[in-house]
C-alpha positions in Angstrom: 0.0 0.0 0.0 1.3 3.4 -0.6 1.2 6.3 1.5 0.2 10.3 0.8 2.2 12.3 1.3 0.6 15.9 0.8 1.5 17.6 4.2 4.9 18.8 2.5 2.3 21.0 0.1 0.3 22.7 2.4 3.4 23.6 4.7 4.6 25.0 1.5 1.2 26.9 0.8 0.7 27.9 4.0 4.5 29.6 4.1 3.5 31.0 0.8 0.1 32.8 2.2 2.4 34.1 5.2 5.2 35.3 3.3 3.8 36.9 0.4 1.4 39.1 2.2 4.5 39.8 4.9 7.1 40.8 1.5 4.4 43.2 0.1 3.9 45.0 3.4 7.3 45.2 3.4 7.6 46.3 -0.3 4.8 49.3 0.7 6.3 50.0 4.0 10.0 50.6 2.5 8.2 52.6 -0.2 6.6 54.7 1.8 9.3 55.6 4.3 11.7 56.8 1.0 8.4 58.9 0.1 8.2 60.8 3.3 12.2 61.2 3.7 12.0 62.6 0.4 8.5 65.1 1.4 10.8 65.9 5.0 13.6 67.0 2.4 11.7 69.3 0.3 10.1 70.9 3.1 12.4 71.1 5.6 13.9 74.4 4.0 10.2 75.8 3.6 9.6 75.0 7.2 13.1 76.4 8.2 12.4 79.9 6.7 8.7 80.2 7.8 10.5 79.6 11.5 12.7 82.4 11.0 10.4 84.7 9.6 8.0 84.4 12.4 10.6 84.7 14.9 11.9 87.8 12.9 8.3 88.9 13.0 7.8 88.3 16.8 11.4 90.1 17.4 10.0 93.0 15.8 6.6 93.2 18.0 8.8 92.9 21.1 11.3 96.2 19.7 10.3 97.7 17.3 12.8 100.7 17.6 15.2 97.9 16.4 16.5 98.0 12.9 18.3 94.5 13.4 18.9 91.8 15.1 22.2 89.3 16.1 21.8 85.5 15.4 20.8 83.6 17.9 23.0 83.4 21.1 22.6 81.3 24.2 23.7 83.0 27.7 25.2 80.7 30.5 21.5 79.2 31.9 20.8 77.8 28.4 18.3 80.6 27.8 18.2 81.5 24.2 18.6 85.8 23.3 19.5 87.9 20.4 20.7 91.0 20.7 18.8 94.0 19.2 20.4 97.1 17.8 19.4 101.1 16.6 20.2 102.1 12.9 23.0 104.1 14.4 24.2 100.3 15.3 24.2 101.2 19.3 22.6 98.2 21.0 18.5 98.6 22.7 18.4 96.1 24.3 18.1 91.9 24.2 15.2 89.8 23.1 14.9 86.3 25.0 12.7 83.0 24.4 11.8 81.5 27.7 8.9 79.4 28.5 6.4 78.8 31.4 4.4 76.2 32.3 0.5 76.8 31.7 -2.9 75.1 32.4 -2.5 73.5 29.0 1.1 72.8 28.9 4.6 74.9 27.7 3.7 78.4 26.8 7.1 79.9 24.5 7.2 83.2 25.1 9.4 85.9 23.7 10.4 89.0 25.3 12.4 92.2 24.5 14.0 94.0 27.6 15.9 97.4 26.7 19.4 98.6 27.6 17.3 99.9 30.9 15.9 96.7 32.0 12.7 97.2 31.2 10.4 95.1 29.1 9.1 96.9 25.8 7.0 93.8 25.0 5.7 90.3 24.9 4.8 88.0 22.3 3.9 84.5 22.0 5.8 81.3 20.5 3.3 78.8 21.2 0.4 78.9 23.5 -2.5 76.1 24.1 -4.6 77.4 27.0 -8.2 77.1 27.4 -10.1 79.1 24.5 -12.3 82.1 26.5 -9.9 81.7 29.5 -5.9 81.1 29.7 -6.1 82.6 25.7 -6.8 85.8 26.6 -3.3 85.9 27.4 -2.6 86.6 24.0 -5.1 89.5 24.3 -3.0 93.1 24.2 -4.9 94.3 27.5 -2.6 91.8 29.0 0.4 91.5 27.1 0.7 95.2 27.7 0.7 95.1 31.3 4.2 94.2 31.2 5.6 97.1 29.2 7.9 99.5 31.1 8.4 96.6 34.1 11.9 95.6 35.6 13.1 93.5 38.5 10.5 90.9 39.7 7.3 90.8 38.4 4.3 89.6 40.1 0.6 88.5 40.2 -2.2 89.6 41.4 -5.5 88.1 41.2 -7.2 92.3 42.3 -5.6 95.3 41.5 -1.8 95.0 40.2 0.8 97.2 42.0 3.6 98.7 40.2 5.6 95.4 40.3 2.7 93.2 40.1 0.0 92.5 36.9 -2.9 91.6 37.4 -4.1 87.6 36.4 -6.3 86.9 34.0 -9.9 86.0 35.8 -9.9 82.3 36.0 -6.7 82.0 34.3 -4.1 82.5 36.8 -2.1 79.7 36.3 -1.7 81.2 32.6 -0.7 84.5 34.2 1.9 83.1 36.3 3.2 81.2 33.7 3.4 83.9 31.4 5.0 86.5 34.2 7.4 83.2 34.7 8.7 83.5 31.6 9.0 87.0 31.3 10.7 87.3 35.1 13.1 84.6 33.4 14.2 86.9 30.5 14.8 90.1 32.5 17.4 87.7 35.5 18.9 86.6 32.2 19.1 90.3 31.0 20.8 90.9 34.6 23.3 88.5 33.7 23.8 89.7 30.5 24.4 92.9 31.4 26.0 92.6 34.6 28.5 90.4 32.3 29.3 93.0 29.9 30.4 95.6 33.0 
């Protein structure tokens, strides 16, 4: 009597229904990666100069008695600056990017401190508060509390003193993440400053 032997085919089938599937998912995958590295090339550049631009933009809302600006420097505490200068090439003052942590996470903010100490303006890098609340921080009624401050700024949820603003109603965590950031920029201006003497 002779014996089957048909097992040897379908262990070869079934290799062949994993395999194939497995090599084409493979095939697509490998595809697809060169496709996006290719997309990140092309618009990596595009990206890069839309950066710079808005930071160029934001530098100019923070001072805009400056006629240019330094590249990008990085003082001692890892805080990044650029120096801001006159058309008559004498410096105003220093712009810095700090952050504070709000209500909805990191809030980048940029600030410009003159060759006084004093803040001549905020603006924002990225901000994700609550819409109606923590995003009124981006409102000028606030933003402009700032202007003209030095030293140690505070918060106050009533009236703000002269070294105080006052919070945002049911957004002070925004506030004192915002006045964070800014209190960061004008100790680094202090350093800065106190460096150059």
């Amino acid at each position: 009597m002779e014996e089957k032997t048909t097992a040897p085919a379908k262990k070869e089938s079934n290799l062949k229904l994993i395999l194939v599937p497995a090599l084409v998912l493979l095939l697509i995958s490998g595809i697809a990666a060169l496709l996006l590295g290719l997309v990140n090339d092309v618009t990596k550049p595009v990206i890069a100069e839309r950066e710079k631009e808005e930071t160029a933009a934001a530098m100019r809302a923070v001072m805009a008695e400056a006629a240019e600006f330094s590249e990008e420097k990085t003082a001692e505490d890892g805080t990044v600056y650029y120096e801001a200068y006159a058309a008559d090439g004498s410096l105003c003052g220093c712009i810095f990017t700090t952050t504070g942590s709000g209500y909805g996470g990191e809030i980048g903010v940029m600030t410009g401190v003159d060759a006084e100490g004093k803040v001549t303006g905020i603006a924002f890098l990225s901000i994700n508060e609550t819409p109606g609340m923590g995003m009124k921080a981006q409102n000028d009624d606030f933003k402009n509390q700032y202007i003209g401050r030095s030293g140690e700024i505070g918060v106050n949820k009533a009236a703000a003193t002269d070294t105080e603003i006052q919070a945002i109603t049911g957004a002070t965590i925004t506030s004192k993440a915002v006045t964070g950031a800014v209190n960061a920029a004008l100790r680094c201006f202090e350093q800065i400053s106190g460096e150059a003497k």
